[in-house]
matplotlib code that plots the C-alpha trace (Angstrom):
import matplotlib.pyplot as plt

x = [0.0, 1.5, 0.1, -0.9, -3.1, -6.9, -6.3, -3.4, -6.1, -8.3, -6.5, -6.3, -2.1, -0.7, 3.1, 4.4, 7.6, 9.5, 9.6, 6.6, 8.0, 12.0, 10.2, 8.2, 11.0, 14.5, 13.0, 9.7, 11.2, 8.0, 7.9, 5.7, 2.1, 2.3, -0.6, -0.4, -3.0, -2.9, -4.8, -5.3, -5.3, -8.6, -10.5, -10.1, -8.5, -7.3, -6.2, -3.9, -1.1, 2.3, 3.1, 6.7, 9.3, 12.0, 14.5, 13.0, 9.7, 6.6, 3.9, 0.3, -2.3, -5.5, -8.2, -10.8, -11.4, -13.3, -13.9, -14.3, -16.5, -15.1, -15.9, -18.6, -18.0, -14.9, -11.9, -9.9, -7.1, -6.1, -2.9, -0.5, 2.6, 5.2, 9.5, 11.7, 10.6, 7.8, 5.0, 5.8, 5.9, 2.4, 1.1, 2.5, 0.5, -2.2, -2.3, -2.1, -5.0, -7.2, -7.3, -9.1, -7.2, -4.8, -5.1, -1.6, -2.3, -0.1, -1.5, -0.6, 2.6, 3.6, 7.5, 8.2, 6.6, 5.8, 7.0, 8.2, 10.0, 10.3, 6.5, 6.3, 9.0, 7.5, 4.0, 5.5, 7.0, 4.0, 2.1, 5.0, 5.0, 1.3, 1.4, 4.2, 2.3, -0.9, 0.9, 2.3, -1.1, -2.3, -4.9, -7.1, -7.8, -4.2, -5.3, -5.3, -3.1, -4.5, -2.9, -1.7, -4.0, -4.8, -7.1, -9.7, -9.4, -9.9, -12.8, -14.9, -14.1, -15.0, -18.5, -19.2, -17.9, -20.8, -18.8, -15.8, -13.4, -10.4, -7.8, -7.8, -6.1, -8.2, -11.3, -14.1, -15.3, -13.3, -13.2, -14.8, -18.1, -18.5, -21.2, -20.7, -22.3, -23.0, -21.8, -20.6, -16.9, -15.5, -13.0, -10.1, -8.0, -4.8, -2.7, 1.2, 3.0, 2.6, -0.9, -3.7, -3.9, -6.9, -8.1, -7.3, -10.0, -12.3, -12.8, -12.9, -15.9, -17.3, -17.4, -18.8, -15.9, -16.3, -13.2, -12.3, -9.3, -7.8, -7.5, -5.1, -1.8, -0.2, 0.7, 2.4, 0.9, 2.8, 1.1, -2.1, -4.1, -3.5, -4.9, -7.4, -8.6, -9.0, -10.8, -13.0, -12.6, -13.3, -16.7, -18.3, -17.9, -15.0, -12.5, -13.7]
y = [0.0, 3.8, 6.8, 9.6, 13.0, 13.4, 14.9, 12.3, 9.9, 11.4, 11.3, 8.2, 8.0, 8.2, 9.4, 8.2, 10.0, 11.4, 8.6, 7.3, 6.3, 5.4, 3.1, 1.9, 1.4, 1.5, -1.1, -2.6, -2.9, -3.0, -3.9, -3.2, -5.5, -5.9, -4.7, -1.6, 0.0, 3.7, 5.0, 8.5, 7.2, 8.4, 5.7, 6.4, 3.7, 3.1, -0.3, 0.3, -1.6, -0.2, 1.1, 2.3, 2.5, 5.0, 4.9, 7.5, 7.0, 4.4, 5.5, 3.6, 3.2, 3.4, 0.0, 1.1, 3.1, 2.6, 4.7, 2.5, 3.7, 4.1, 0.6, 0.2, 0.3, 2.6, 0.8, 3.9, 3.1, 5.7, 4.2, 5.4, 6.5, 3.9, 3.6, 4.0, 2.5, 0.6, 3.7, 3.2, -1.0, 0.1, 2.0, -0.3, -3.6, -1.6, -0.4, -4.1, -5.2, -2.7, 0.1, 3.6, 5.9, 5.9, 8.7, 9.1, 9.5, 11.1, 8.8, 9.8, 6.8, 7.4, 7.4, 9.7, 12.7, 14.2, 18.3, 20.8, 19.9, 16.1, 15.7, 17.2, 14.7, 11.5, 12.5, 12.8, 9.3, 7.7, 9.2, 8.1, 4.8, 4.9, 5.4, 3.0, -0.1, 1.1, 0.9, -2.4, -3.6, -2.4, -0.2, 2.5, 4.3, 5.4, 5.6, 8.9, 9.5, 13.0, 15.0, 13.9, 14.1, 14.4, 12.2, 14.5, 14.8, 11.2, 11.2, 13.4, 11.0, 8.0, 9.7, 10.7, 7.4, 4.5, 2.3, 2.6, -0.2, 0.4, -2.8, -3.9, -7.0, -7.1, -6.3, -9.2, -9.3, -10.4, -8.1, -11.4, -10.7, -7.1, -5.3, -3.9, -1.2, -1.7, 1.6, 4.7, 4.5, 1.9, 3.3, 0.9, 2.3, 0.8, 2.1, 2.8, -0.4, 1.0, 0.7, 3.1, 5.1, 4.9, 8.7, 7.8, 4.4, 6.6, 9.4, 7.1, 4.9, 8.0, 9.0, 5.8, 3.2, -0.5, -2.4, -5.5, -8.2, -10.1, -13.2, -14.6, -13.2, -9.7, -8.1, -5.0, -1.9, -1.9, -5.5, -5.2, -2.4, -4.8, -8.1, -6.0, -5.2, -7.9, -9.4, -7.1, -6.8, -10.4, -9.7, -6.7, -8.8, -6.9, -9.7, -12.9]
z = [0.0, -0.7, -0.1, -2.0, -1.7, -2.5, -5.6, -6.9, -6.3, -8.4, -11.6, -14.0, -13.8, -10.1, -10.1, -6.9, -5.8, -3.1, -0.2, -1.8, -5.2, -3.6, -1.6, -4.5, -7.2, -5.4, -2.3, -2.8, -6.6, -8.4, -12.2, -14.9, -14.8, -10.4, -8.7, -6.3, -4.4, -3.3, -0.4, 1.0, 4.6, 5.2, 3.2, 0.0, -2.4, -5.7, -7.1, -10.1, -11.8, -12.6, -16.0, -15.6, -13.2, -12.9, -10.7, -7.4, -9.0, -10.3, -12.9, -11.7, -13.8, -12.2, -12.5, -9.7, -7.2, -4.1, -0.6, 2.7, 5.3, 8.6, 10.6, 13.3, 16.0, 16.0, 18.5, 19.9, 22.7, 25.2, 26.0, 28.9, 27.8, 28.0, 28.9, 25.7, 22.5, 23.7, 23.2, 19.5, 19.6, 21.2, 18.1, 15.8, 17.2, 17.0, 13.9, 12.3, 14.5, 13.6, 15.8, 14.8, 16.7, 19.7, 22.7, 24.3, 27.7, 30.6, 33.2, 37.0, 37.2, 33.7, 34.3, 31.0, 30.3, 27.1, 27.5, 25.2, 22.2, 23.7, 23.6, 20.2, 19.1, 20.4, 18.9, 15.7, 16.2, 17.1, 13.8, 11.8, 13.3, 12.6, 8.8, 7.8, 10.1, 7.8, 4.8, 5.9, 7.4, 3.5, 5.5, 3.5, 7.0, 9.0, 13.0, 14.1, 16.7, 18.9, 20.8, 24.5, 26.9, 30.7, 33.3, 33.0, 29.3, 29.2, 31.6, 29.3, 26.1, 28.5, 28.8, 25.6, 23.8, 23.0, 25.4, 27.6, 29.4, 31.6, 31.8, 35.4, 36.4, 39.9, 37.8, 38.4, 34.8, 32.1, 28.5, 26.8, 28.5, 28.6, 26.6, 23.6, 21.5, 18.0, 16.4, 17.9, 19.4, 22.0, 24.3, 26.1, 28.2, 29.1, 32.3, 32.2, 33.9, 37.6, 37.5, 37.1, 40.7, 42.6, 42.2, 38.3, 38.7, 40.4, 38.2, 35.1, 36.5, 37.3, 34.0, 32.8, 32.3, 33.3, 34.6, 33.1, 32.8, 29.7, 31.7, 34.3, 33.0, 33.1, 30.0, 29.5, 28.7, 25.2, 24.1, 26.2, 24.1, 20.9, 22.6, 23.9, 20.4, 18.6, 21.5, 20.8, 16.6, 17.2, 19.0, 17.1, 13.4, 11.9, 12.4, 10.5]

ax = plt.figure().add_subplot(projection="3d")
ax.plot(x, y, z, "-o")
ax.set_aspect("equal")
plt.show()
C-alpha cells in the first residue's frame, strides 16, 4: 500500500515520488504488470497496476477506485505513555489489529513525560510509526493519533464514547463478557506499567468506564491495548 493526496487519487495516472515512489522502485522494486494499491489514509483507495518505473519514481495506472467507510463500532485506545521505545511498539500492534485511533495519555505513574519539544518529538514518532504499520497492514484508513492528553481529558471522552473499558487486572469481569455497542466509538483504556492510581479508577468509573481483565496473565501496557482489540474486533464482526 502507498500513499498519495486526495487529488493524486483522483487522476487516471498516479506518479508516486518522493519517499513514496523510492520506496516503490528502489525497495519494494515493483515492475511493470504488479498490482499496487494507493490510499489517502482516510479511506479512499485506488487499485492500479504499474506502467513504468523510474529509478526514485513508479507510474500507476489506475483500475478502480473505491472509498471504505469508517468501521462500526470505532476501537480507539487511550494508552499510557510507555518507557523507551515501547510507546511506538504500542502504536504499531495496534495499527495491524485494527485500531481507529490511539489517545496518548499522561497517566498519573507514567515514568516519562511528554514536554516541550520532547512531547512534540514523540508525537511525531507515534504518527509516523502509525502510517508506515498502515501501509504495511495495506490499510485505506491510517489511525489517528490525537494529541496527548490528561485524566480528565480522558474522563470526558469516556463519557461521551458509545462504550468505555479500563484494563484492570483485579477487575471481576473479564473483557470477553463485557457489553458492547454496536456503532458509535469503543473506548479501552490501558494504564502505564505501575498501575492506574486509585483517584485515576475513580474518576474514570465515574465518568462511565467498566473495569475489566484479559485473563489470568499480566501483559504490558505496550502489548495489552492490541490483545485488547482484537478481543474485541473479534466480538463486534470486523474480524472474520
Amino acid at each position: 500500500m502507498f500513499l498519495a493526496g486526495p487529488a493524486d487519487l483522483a487522476r487516471d495516472v498516479i506518479v508516486l515520488s518522493g519517499a513514496e515512489g523510492r520506496h516503490a522502485a528502489d525497495v519494494r522494486r515493483l515492475a511493470a504488470g504488479e498490482r499496487a494499491d494507493v490510499t489517502d489514509g482516510a479511506g479512499q483507495l485506488a487499485e492500479c497496476v504499474v506502467t513504468r518505473v523510474q529509478r526514485g519514481s513508479v507510474e500507476l495506472a489506475v483500475r478502480s477506485r473505491r472509498v471504505l467507510p469508517p468501521p462500526q463500532p470505532a476501537v480507539t485506545v487511550v494508552q499510557a505513555i510507555p518507557k523507551g521505545d515501547r510507546g511506538q511498539l504500542a502504536v504499531e500492534l495496534m495499527t495491524e489489529v485494527g485500531v481507529d485511533a490511539v489517545v496518548p495519555w499522561a497517566a498519573e505513574r507514567c515514568i516519562v513525560r511528554w514536554q516541550g519539544e520532547r512531547g512534540e518529538r514523540s508525537l511525531a514518532r507515534w504518527r509516523s510509526t502509525a502510517r508506515e504499520a498502515a501501509k504495511q497492514a495495506r490499510r485505506a484508513r491510517i489511525p489517528d493519533i490525537t494529541g496527548l492528553a490528561g485524566t480528565d481529558g480522558v474522563a470526558v471522552q469516556v463519557a461521551s464514547a458509545a462504550g468505555a473499558v479500563v484494563l484492570d487486572p483485579g477487575a471481576d469481569q473479564p473483557l470477553g463478557q463485557v457489553a458492547l455497542p454496536s456503532s458509535g466509538t469503543v473506548l479501552v483504556i490501558v494504564g502505564p506499567e505501575g498501575g492506574i492510581s486509585p483517584a485515576e479508577a475513580g474518576l474514570l468509573a465515574r465518568a462511565g468506564a467498566t473495569p475489566a481483565h484479559l485473563g489470568s496473565t499480566i501483559l504490558r501496557t505496550s502489548t495489552a491495548g492490541a490483545v485488547a482489540a482484537a478481543v474485541l474486533l473479534s466480538r463486534t464482526g470486523r474480524w472474520g
